[in-house]
Structures are given as structure tokens and as C-alpha cells.
C-alpha positions, 0 to 999 in steps of 0.5 A: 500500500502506498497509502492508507489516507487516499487513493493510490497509483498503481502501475497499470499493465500496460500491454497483455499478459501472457498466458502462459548448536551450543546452548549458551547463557543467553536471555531471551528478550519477549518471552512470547509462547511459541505458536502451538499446533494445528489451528494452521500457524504450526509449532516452532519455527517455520521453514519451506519444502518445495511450495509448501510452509512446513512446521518444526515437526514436518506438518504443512502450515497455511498462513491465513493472516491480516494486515494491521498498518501504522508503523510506517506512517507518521504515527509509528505505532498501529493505528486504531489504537486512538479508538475506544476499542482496546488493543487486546481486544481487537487481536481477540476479534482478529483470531476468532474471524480467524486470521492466524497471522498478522503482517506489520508493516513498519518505516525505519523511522518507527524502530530508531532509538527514540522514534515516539508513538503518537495517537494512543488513546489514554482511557481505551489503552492505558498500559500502552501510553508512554511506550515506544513504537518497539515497545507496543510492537512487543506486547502485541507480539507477545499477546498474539503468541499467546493466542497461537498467532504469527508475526511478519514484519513487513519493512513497508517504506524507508520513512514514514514519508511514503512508499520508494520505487528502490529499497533504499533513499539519499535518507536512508542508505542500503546499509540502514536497511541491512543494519536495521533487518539485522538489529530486529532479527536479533531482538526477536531471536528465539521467539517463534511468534515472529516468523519472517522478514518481507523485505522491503514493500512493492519495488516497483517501475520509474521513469521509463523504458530503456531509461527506467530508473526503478526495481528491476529482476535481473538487470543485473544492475546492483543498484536497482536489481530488487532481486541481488538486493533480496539476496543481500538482505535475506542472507544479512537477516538469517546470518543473525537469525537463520530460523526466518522466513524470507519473503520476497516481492515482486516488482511491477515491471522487470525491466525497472522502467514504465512502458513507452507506448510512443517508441514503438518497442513492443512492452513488457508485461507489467503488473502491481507494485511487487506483483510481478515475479515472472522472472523469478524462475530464470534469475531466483533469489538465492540464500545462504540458507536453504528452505527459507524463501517464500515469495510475497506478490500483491494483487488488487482489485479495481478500487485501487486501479482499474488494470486492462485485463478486468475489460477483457471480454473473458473475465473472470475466466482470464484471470487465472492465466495472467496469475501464473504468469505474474507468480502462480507458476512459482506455486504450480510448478513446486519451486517456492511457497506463495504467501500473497502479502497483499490484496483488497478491495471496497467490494464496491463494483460487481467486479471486484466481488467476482475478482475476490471471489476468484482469487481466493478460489485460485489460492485454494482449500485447506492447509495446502492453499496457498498462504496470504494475508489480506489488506486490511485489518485498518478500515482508514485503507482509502482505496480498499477500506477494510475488514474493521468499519470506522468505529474500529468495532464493527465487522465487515460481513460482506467481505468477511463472508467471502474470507471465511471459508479459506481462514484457519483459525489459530489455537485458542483462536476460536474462528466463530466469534463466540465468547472467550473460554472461561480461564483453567488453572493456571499451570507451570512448565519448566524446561526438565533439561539442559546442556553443560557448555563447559565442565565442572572446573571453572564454572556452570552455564545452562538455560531452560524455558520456563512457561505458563501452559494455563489460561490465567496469569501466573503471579509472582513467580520465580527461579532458583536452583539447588546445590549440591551437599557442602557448596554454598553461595558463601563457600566459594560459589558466585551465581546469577539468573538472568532474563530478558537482559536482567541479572539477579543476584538473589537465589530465587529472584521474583520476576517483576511482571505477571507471566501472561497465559502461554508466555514463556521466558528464557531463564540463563543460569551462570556460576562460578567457584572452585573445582567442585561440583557445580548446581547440581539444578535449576528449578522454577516455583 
């Protein structure tokens, strides 16, 4: 989306589209649950096989997600959040529609140190007044994975000024970029809620052809091959966190430029911004780590442009011919997953209800659909609205109608709309094993998780370990816990907030002494 106050400008089609490890002491930042089984999100972290998404376990996972903007705007924080309807619940609302995934778009404005969130309403939201934009952005991460939820981040413009036909600007140079996907990899490192980076939103065309200045797939040119840039920023991501999906947009006209229709040079076929991948089987994005990419087109309706193909005298029945030429065959042909990041309309025209309707019908059924995450959750998208109406309450039903039938709700998700389940005793896990990464001489470090498994908070809980007969702390032993960049030096020290339903937090332990044995355990009350 290029922006959620007016309407957009699409680039048109402009000619016909063809048919054709060690464990180390380490503490965990957001100790968000990892999303569960079943319920379509899977459990742990996510990888590729040939055109599916598949689970820790091997179980084939269909993102069925929404889009929820903000961050990218001048607001950097997710909007609605002004409403009267309050944050928590409006993530209860998504998961029982059954949305199982959220794409959060962002600007590098809103992540830098000192960025301020502006327009959180002080009754509907108290606990989030005063936060940064990275500090609301945990709290929904952690809510979300609570409730079985997955995350994407989709790094949406440079600045909050607007969308870039380039990943980069004068203002914001390659290396923030990379710099930036790099520092948020690492701030959600071991949370499985927060599944993938979208690189960077709609590469598209500038200028015009043979003189376009914008993204172009497989030109060759560093400075606008969207394709060598994905590359570069997939694999800087996964050197820092080798677990995420990497998604991948298309761009709208391989060459980088607009068509000429005045040069008399036969054009290519061009497409929505991000939405053309017919190169990507001749030039694919290559990563460092195998089975991790997942290609993101956009596709819209025509709220947001009327593209030439809807006039063809076939339509509906041309459709599905110019998606396999745009990125279908990506999907048909097993070389890659497709999770289509964006698509949405007012639902205005007839048209546009044939064309939701198709497009859904083309992603097919069940698990083995493909995955997507439709724009949006926000109803200020000027030219597509949303799933949401004004008061940020109320539900669309005559698009919801059309979605429902491809969602898979995630666990605990509901998927009817009904009322949440009335809580169960809280009840306590703790990791039951952990690895030594030195011998006993000269110290003992371990990790466990410790998480809630119940559906109520679990106040004033804490940590501690034993020690074997004859070696206390006051022998000869130094010992801390650490969480979430905290050092205690207590024995059992009380973690300072509520431990919220499915949340767990990684717990390191150190220790240091003479050549004795060391904690013969760690334990969590």
C-alpha cells in the first residue's frame, strides 16, 4: 500500500499478459509462547519444502493472516489504537474471524532509538501510553503468541514519508536497511511468534523504458536489481537469525522502467507494485540458507486501479492465466511457497466481488492453499477500506463472508466469534533439561524455558536452583539468573511482571567457584 489516507497509483499493465548448536547463557528478550499446533500457524519455527510452509515437526502450515498498518506512517505505532476499542481486544476479534497471522508493516523511522508513538488513546489503552513504537510492537507480539498467532514484519517504506520505487533513499542508505533487518532479527531471536522478514514493500517501475530508473529482476544492475538486493538482505537477516522466513516481492515491471507506448518497442508485461515475479524462475533469489524463501506478490482489485485485463471480454475466466504468469507458476510448478502479502478491495463494483471471489478460489482449500494475508485489518485503507468499519468495532460481513471459508483459525483462536473460554488453572512448565557448555572446573552455564501452559496469569513467580551437599553461595560459589537482559543476584529472584497465559521466558543460569561440583539444578516455583 502506498497509502492508507487516499487513493493510490498503481502501475497499470500496460500491454497483455501472457498466458502462459551450543546452548549458551543467553536471555531471551519477549518471552512470547511459541505458536502451538494445528489451528494452521504450526509449532516452532517455520521453514519451506518445495511450495509448501512446513512446521518444526514436518506438518504443512497455511498462513491465513491480516494486515494491521501504522508503523510506517507518521504515527509509528498501529493505528486504531486512538479508538475506544482496546488493543487486546481487537487481536481477540482478529483470531476468532480467524486470521492466524498478522503482517506489520513498519518505516525505519518507527524502530530508531527514540522514534515516539503518537495517537494512543489514554482511557481505551492505558498500559500502552508512554511506550515506544518497539515497545507496543512487543506486547502485541507477545499477546498474539499467546493466542497461537504469527508475526511478519513487513519493512513497508524507508520513512514514514511514503512508499520508494528502490529499497533504499539519499535518507536512508542500503546499509540502514541491512543494519536495521539485522538489529530486529536479533531482538526477536528465539521467539517463534515472529516468523519472517518481507523485505522491503512493492519495488516497483520509474521513469521509463530503456531509461527506467526503478526495481528491476535481473538487470543485473546492483543498484536497482530488487532481486541481488533480496539476496543481500535475506542472507544479512538469517546470518543473525537463520530460523526466518524470507519473503520476497515482486516488482511491477522487470525491466525497472514504465512502458513507452510512443517508441514503438513492443512492452513488457507489467503488473502491481511487487506483483510481478515472472522472472523469478530464470534469475531466483538465492540464500545462504536453504528452505527459507517464500515469495510475497500483491494483487488488487479495481478500487485501487482499474488494470486492462478486468475489460477483457473473458473475465473472470482470464484471470487465472495472467496469475501464473505474474507468480502462480512459482506455486504450480513446486519451486517456492506463495504467501500473497497483499490484496483488497471496497467490494464496491460487481467486479471486484467476482475478482475476490476468484482469487481466493485460485489460492485454494485447506492447509495446502496457498498462504496470504489480506489488506486490511485498518478500515482508514482509502482505496480498499477494510475488514474493521470506522468505529474500529464493527465487522465487515460482506467481505468477511467471502474470507471465511479459506481462514484457519489459530489455537485458542476460536474462528466463530463466540465468547472467550472461561480461564483453567493456571499451570507451570519448566524446561526438565539442559546442556553443560563447559565442565565442572571453572564454572556452570545452562538455560531452560520456563512457561505458563494455563489460561490465567501466573503471579509472582520465580527461579532458583539447588546445590549440591557442602557448596554454598558463601563457600566459594558466585551465581546469577538472568532474563530478558536482567541479572539477579538473589537465589530465587521474583520476576517483576505477571507471566501472561502461554508466555514463556528464557531463564540463563551462570556460576562460578572452585573445582567442585557445580548446581547440581535449576528449578522454577
Amino acid at each position: 500500500m502506498k497509502s492508507p489516507w487516499t487513493g493510490r497509483r498503481w502501475q497499470a499493465a500496460l500491454t497483455a499478459v501472457a498466458t502462459t548448536a551450543a546452548t549458551t547463557v543467553l536471555a531471551v528478550a519477549l518471552g512470547s509462547a511459541p505458536a502451538q499446533a494445528a489451528g494452521g500457524t504450526g509449532t516452532g519455527y517455520l521453514h519451506t519444502s518445495g511450495n509448501k510452509i512446513v512446521d518444526s515437526t514436518g506438518a504443512t502450515v497455511r498462513l491465513t493472516g491480516i494486515n494491521w498498518f501504522g508503523m510506517e506512517t507518521d504515527n509509528k505505532t498501529f493505528h486504531g489504537l486512538w479508538s475506544g476499542n482496546p488493543w487486546r481486544s481487537q487481536l481477540d476479534l482478529m483470531a476468532s474471524l480467524g486470521y492466524n497471522t498478522i503482517r506489520v508493516p513498519f518505516s525505519d523511522d518507527a524502530i530508531k532509538p527514540g522514534a515516539v508513538a503518537t495517537s494512543v488513546n489514554t482511557s481505551s489503552n492505558p498500559d500502552l501510553v508512554g511506550l515506544s513504537p518497539m515497545q507496543i510492537l512487543d506486547k502485541v507480539v507477545d499477546y498474539a503468541g499467546g493466542k497461537g498467532m504469527r508475526i511478519i514484519l513487513d519493512r513497508h517504506r524507508p520513512t514514514s514519508a511514503g512508499q520508494t520505487a528502490l529499497w533504499y533513499t539519499s535518507a536512508v542508505p542500503e546499509s540502514t536497511w541491512l543494519n536495521d533487518w539485522k538489529s530486529l532479527a536479533q531482538h526477536y531471536a528465539g521467539n517463534t511468534t515472529v516468523i519472517g522478514a518481507d523485505l522491503h514493500n512493492e519495488p516497483h517501475a520509474d521513469g521509463t523504458d530503456p531509461n527506467g530508473t526503478g526495481a528491476c529482476w535481473g538487470c543485473g544492475d546492483t543498484a536497482r536489481d530488487w532481486r541481488l538486493a533480496a539476496e543481500r538482505a535475506g542472507n544479512a537477516v538469517l546470518s543473525v537469525q537463520p530460523n526466518w522466513l524470507i519473503f520476497v516481492e515482486g516488482v511491477s515491471c522487470p525491466s525497472g522502467g514504465n512502458a513507452n507506448s510512443w517508441d514503438n518497442i513492443p512492452d513488457e508485461p507489467c503488473g502491481w507494485w511487487g506483483g510481478n515475479l515472472s522472472k523469478a524462475k530464470d534469475y531466483p533469489v538465492r540464500l545462504n540458507v536453504a528452505n527459507r524463501l517464500v515469495y510475497s506478490p500483491h494483487e488488487y482489485a479495481t478500487s485501487v486501479y482499474h488494470q486492462a485485463w478486468f475489460d477483457d471480454p473473458t473475465y473472470p475466466a482470464n484471470m487465472p492465466a495472467i496469475w501464473d504468469a505474474f507468480w502462480g507458476y512459482l506455486y504450480k510448478q513446486n519451486i517456492a511457497p506463495i504467501m500473497i502479502g497483499e490484496f483488497g478491495t471496497t467490494l464496491a463494483s460487481d467486479i471486484d466481488k467476482t475478482w475476490l471471489r476468484e482469487l481466493l478460489k485460485y489460492t485454494g482449500t485447506g492447509v495446502n492453499g496457498m498462504s496470504f494475508t489480506y489488506w486490511s485489518w485498518n478500515p482508514n485503507s482509502g482505496d480498499t477500506g477494510g475488514i474493521l468499519k470506522d468505529d474500529w468495532t464493527t465487522v465487515d460481513q460482506a467481505k468477511q463472508s467471502i474470507l471465511q471459508p479459506y481462514l484457519i483459525p489459530p489455537v485458542g483462536g476460536g474462528g466463530n466469534g463466540g465468547p472467550t473460554p472461561t480461564p483453567t488453572p493456571t499451570a507451570v512448565s519448566c524446561g526438565t533439561s539442559y546442556a553443560l557448555t563447559n565442565t565442572w572446573s571453572g564454572g556452570f552455564q545452562a538455560e531452560l524455558t520456563v512457561k505458563n501452559t494455563g489460561t490465567a496469569p501466573w503471579k509472582n513467580w520465580s527461579v532458583g536452583w539447588t546445590m549440591p551437599s557442602g557448596v554454598t553461595l558463601g563457600s566459594g560459589w558466585n551465581a546469577t539468573l538472568t532474563q530478558s537482559g536482567t541479572t539477579f543476584t538473589a537465589k530465587a529472584p521474583s520476576y517483576a511482571a505477571d507471566l501472561a497465559p502461554g508466555q514463556s521466558v528464557a531463564v540463563g543460569f551462570t556460576a562460578n567457584g572452585p573445582s567442585t561440583p557445580g548446581p547440581s539444578g535449576i528449578t522454577c516455583r
